[in-house]
VMD Tcl script that draws the C-alpha trace (Angstrom):
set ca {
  {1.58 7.60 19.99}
  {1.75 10.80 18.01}
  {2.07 12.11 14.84}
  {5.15 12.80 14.96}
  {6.21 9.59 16.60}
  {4.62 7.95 13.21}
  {6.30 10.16 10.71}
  {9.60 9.22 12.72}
  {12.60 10.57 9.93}
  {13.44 13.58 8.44}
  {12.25 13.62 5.26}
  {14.60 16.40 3.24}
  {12.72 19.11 2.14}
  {9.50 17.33 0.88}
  {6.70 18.65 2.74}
  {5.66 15.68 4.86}
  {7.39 12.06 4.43}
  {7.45 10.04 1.53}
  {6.76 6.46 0.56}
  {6.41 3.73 -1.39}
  {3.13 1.31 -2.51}
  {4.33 -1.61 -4.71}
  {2.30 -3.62 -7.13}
  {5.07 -5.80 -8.02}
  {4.10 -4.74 -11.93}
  {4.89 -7.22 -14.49}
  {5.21 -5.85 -17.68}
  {5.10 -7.57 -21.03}
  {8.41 -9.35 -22.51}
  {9.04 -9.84 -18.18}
  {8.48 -12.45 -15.99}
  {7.48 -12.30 -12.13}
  {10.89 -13.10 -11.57}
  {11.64 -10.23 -12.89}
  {9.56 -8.12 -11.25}
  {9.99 -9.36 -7.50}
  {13.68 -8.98 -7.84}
  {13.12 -5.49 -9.32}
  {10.88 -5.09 -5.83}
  {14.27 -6.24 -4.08}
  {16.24 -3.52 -5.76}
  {13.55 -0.64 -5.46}
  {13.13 -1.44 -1.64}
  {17.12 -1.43 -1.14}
  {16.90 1.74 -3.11}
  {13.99 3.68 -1.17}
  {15.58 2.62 1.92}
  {19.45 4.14 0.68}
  {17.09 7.63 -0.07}
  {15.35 7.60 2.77}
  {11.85 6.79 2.34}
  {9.55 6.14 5.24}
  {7.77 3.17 4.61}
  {7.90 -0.03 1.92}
  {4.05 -1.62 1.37}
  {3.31 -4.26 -1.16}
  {-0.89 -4.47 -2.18}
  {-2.47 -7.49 -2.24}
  {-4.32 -8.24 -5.29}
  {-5.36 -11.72 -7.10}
  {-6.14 -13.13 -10.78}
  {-4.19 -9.70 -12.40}
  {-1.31 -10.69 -14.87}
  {0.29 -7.72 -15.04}
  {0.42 -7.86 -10.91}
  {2.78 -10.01 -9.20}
  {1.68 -8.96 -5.46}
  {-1.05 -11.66 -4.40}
  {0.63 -12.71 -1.37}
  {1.94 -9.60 0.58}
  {3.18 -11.55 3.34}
  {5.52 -13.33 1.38}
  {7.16 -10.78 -0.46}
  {7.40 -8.25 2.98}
  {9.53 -11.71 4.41}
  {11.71 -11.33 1.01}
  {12.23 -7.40 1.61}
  {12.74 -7.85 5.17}
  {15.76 -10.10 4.32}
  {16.94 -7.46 1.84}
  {16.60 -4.51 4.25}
  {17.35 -3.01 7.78}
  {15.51 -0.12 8.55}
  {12.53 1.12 6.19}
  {9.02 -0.01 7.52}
  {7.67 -2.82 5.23}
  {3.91 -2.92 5.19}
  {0.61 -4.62 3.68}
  {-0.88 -1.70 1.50}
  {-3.17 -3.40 2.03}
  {-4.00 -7.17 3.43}
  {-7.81 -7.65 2.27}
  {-9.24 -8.56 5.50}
  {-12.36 -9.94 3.85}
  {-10.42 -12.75 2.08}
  {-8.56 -14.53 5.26}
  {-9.17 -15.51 8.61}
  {-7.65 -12.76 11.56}
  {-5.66 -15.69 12.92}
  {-3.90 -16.55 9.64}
  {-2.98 -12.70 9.32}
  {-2.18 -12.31 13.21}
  {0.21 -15.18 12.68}
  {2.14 -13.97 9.73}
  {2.43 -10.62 10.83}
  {3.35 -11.81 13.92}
  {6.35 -13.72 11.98}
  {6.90 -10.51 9.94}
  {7.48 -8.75 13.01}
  {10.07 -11.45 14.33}
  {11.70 -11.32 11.49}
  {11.78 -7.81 11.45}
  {11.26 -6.32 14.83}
  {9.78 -2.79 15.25}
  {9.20 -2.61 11.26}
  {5.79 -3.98 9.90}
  {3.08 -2.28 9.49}
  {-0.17 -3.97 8.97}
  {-2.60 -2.38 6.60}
  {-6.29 -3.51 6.29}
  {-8.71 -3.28 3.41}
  {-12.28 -4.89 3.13}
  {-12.48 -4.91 -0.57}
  {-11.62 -8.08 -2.31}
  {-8.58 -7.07 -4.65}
  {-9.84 -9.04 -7.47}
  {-12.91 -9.93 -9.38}
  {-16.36 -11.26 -8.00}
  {-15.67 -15.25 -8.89}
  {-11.66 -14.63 -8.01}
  {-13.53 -13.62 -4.47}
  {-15.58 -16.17 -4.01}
  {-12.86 -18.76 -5.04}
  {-10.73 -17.35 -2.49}
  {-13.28 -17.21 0.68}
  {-14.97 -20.46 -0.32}
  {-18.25 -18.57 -0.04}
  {-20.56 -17.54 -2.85}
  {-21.79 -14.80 -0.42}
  {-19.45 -12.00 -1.45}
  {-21.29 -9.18 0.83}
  {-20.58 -11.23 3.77}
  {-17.07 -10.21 4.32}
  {-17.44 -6.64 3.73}
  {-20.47 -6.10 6.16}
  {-18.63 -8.05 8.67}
  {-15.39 -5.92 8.37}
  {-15.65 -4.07 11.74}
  {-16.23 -7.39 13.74}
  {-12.99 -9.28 11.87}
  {-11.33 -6.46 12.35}
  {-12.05 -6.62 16.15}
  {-11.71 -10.16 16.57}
  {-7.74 -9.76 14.45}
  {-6.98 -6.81 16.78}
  {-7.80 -9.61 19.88}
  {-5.56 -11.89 18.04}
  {-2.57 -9.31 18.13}
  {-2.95 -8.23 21.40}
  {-3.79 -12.06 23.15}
  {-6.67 -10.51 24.92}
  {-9.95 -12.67 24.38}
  {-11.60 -12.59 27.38}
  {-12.77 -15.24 30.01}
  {-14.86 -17.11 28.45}
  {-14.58 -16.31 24.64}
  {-14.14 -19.68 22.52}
  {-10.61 -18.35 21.78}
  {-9.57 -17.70 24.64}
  {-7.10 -20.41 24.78}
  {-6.11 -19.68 21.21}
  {-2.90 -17.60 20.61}
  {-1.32 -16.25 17.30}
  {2.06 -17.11 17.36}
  {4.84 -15.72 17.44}
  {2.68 -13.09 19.86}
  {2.31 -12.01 22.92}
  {1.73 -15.26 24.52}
  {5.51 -15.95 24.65}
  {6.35 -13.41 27.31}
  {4.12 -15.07 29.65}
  {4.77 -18.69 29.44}
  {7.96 -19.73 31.81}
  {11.41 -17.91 30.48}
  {9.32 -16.17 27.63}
  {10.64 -13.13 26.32}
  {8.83 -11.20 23.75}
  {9.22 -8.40 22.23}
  {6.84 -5.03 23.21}
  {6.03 -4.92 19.48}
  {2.96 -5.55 17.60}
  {2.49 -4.39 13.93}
  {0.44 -1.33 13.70}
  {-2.88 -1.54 12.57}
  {-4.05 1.21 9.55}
  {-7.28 0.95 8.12}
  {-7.37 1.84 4.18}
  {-9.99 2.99 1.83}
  {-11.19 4.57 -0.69}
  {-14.54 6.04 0.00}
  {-15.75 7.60 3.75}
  {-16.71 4.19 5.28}
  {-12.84 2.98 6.63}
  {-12.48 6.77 6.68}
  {-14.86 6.94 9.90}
  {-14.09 3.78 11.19}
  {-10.18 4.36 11.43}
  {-11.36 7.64 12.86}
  {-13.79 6.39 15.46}
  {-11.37 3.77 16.54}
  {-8.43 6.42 16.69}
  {-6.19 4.30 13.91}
  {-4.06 5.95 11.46}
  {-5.72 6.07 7.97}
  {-4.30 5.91 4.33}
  {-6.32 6.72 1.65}
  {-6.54 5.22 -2.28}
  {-6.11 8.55 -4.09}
  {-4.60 6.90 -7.09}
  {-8.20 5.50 -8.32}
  {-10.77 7.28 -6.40}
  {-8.65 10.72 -6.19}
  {-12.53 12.03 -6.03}
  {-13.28 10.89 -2.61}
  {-9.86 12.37 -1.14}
  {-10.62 15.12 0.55}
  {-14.32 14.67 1.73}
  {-12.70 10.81 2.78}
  {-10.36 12.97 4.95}
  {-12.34 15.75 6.27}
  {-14.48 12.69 7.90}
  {-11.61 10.58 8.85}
  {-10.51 13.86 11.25}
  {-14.14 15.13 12.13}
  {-14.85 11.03 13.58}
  {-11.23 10.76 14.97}
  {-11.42 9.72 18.64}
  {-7.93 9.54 20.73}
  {-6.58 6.17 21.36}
  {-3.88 4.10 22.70}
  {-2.84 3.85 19.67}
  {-2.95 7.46 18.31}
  {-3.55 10.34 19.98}
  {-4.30 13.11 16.53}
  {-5.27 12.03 13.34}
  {-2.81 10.46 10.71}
  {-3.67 10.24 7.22}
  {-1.25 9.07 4.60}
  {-2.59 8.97 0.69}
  {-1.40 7.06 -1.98}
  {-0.50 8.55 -5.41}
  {0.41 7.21 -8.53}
  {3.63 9.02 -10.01}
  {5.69 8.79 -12.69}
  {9.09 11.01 -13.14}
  {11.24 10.26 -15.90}
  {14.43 12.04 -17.14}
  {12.34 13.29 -20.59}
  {8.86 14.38 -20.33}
  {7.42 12.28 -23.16}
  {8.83 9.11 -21.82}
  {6.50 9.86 -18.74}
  {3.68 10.55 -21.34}
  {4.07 6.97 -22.71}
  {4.26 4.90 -19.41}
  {1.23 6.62 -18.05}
  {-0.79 6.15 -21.24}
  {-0.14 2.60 -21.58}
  {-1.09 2.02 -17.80}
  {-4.04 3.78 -18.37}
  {-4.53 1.42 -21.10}
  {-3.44 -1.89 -18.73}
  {-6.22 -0.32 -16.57}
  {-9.01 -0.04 -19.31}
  {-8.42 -3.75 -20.30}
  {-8.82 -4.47 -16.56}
  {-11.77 -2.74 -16.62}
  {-13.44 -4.58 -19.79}
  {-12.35 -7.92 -18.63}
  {-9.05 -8.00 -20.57}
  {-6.49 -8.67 -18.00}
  {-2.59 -8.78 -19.56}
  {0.96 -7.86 -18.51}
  {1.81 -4.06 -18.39}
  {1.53 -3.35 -22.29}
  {4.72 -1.91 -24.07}
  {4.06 1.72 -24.62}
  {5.55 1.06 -28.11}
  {2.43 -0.97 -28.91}
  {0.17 1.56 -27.53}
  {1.68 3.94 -29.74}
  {0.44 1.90 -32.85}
  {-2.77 1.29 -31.31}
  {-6.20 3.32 -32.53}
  {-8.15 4.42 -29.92}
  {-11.96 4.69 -29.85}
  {-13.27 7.69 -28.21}
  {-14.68 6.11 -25.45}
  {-10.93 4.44 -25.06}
  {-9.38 7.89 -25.52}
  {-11.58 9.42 -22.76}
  {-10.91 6.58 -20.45}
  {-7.13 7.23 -21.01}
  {-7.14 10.88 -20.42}
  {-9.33 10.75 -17.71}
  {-7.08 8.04 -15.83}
  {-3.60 9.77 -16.57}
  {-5.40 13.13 -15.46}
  {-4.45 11.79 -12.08}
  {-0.92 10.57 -12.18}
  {1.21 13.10 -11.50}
  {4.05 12.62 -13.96}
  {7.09 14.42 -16.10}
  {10.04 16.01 -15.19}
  {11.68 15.19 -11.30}
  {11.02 18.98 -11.08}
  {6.90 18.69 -12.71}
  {6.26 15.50 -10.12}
  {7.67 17.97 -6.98}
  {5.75 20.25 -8.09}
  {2.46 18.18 -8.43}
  {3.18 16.16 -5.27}
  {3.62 19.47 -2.99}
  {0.31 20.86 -4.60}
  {-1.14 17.95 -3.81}
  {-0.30 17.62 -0.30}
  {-1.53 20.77 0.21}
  {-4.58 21.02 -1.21}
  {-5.34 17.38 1.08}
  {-3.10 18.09 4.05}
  {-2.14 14.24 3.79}
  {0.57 13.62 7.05}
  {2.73 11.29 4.38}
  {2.45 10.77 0.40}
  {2.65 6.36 -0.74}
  {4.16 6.90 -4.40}
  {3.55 4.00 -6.65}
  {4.97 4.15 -10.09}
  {3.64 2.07 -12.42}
  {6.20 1.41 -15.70}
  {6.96 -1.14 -18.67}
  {10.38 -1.42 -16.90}
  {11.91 -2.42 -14.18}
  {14.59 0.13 -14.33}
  {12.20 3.43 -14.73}
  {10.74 2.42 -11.99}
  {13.54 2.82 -10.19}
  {14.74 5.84 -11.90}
  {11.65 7.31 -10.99}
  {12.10 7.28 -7.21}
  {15.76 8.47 -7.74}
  {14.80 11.57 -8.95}
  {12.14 12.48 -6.92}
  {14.16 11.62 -4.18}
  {17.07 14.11 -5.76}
  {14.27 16.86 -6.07}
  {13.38 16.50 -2.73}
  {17.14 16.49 -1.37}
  {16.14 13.28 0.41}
  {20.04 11.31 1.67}
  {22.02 10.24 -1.25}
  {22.29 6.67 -0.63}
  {23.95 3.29 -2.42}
  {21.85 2.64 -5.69}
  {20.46 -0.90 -5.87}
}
mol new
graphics top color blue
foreach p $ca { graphics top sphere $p radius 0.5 }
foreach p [lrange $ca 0 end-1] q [lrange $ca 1 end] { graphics top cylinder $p $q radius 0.2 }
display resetview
């Protein structure tokens, strides 16, 4: 496969595709209700304007995150979509056995032939104790060290090829490959895709060694971007799979129709984020509140050094960020996730980038 084969659509005149990384964000005075059917609408949406690809994050014990099961909400979107790529951004290898992921991204891709993408991280997505709870280990190292051999042994899954011999051999992942060869089986020739994600230069290699598409966390470590790249393409080996290097990065941005409305989303993330960080998990806070709030120093460095790296204002400031960006990383595709109090900037959001951009003018949601 090549690059090009993986970018796939035009893409108006943004410099390389662009798409979407969900959180599911639950904001204060909202429900998860709320949120997933806001999900619904944004994915109807992104797909109307042409974005590439739809992936929901998997992350656990967050309040203000709705988006612990990934493969549950993609089965929601698929039955709310027909033709955007709906992903895992990522699945957190670590916390579930291959076969359980082979099989529901096997059903993903039933239900939605020639659509899912399945991304794979080997952090946890949560807390140390929210970790252990959910591997039923105490040993939280474990997973992480053994990343390249799950990832392996899930690739083996995908593909039914144990060989002779292996204990799961006779084991299949179904729906998979399997069914074409038992009598009157007809499956289809797809698999999901396998991307590795990161956020420092060890996934960077190994996508690159193992000739895998790569997409990168630039939204909290926008630090390690470009060195995370530059080793993802030195260590890049043709594959089956790929046959050049294909990085996508994800990037937190914000455009609103006034400039100081952007201001106060992005601050009060950046103040959802410093709770997170303290041990103070909570809904998405109303940036109303954060107005009143006094900040510390040390809280009013924290802010301004998290919203340093959300690119947010105008439709016409977040082009103009987003094409500098891509630039300076060479990223193949830009994941936007835009993080808001409301459902409906959120949405408003990808409208008008996708108006600056001139991507198709499609139904609203």
């Amino acid at each position: 496969m090549s690059a090009d084969e993986i970018r796939g659509i035009s893409h108006g005149t943004a410099p390389v595709p662009l798409s979407v990384l969900d959180l599911v964000t639950v904001g204060a005075g909202s429900t998860a209700t709320d949120a997933l059917r806001t999900s619904a609408s944004l994915a109807r949406l992104t797909e109307a304007r042409g974005f590439h690809r739809y992936w929901v994050a998997e992350h656990h014990s967050m309040p203000g995150v709705a988006s612990s099961s990934p493969a549950v909400i993609l089965a929601h979107l698929a039955a709310h979509t027909e033709r955007i790529r709906l992903g895992s951004g990522g699945v957190m290898l670590p916390n579930h056995a291959p076969l359980v992921i082979a099989e529901q991204f096997g059903t993903l891709e039933a239900l939605a032939p020639g659509r899912i993408d399945l991304g794979l991280g080997r952090a946890p997505g949560t807390d140390g104790a929210t970790a252990a709870a959910l591997r039923r280990t105490q040993t939280l190292n474990e997973g992480a060290d053994d990343f390249p051999q799950q990832l392996a042994e899930l690739i083996r899954f995908l593909d039914d090829d144990f060989p002779d011999g292996h204990r799961y051999r006779r084991i299949h992942a179904i729906p998979g490959p399997v069914q074409s060869t038992t009598p009157g089986g007809v499956q289809s020739p797809h698999r999901p895709p396998v991307w590795l994600l990161g956020s420092s230069g060890f996934s960077a290699r190994l996508a690159g060694m193992l000739g895998l598409p790569f997409a990168f966390a630039h939204h909290f470590s926008a630090q390690n971007t470009v060195p995370a790249l530059d080793l993802y393409r030195e260590s890049f080996s043709p594959s089956a799979v790929l046959d050049e290097p294909y990085a996508l990065i994800g990037v937190s941005a914000l455009a609103t129709d006034e400039e100081r409305e952007a201001r106060r989303q992005v601050r009060a993330g950046a103040v959802n984020m410093l709770r997170l960080r303290t041990g103070q998990p909570g809904l998405f806070p109303d940036p109303d509140d954060v107005e009143k709030h006094e900040f510390s120093p040390m809280e009013e460095e924290f802010v301004h050094s998290w919203t340093a790296n959300i690119v947010h204002g105008t439709a016409d400031e977040v082009r103009a960020g987003l094409d500098d960006l891509q630039k300076r990383t060479g990223a193949d595709e830009l994941m936007l996730t835009s993080h808001a109090h409301r459902g409906e900037l959120r949405l408003r959001s990808y409208e008008l980038i996708a108006d600056a951009y001139g991507l198709p003018t499609g139904v609203s949601a």
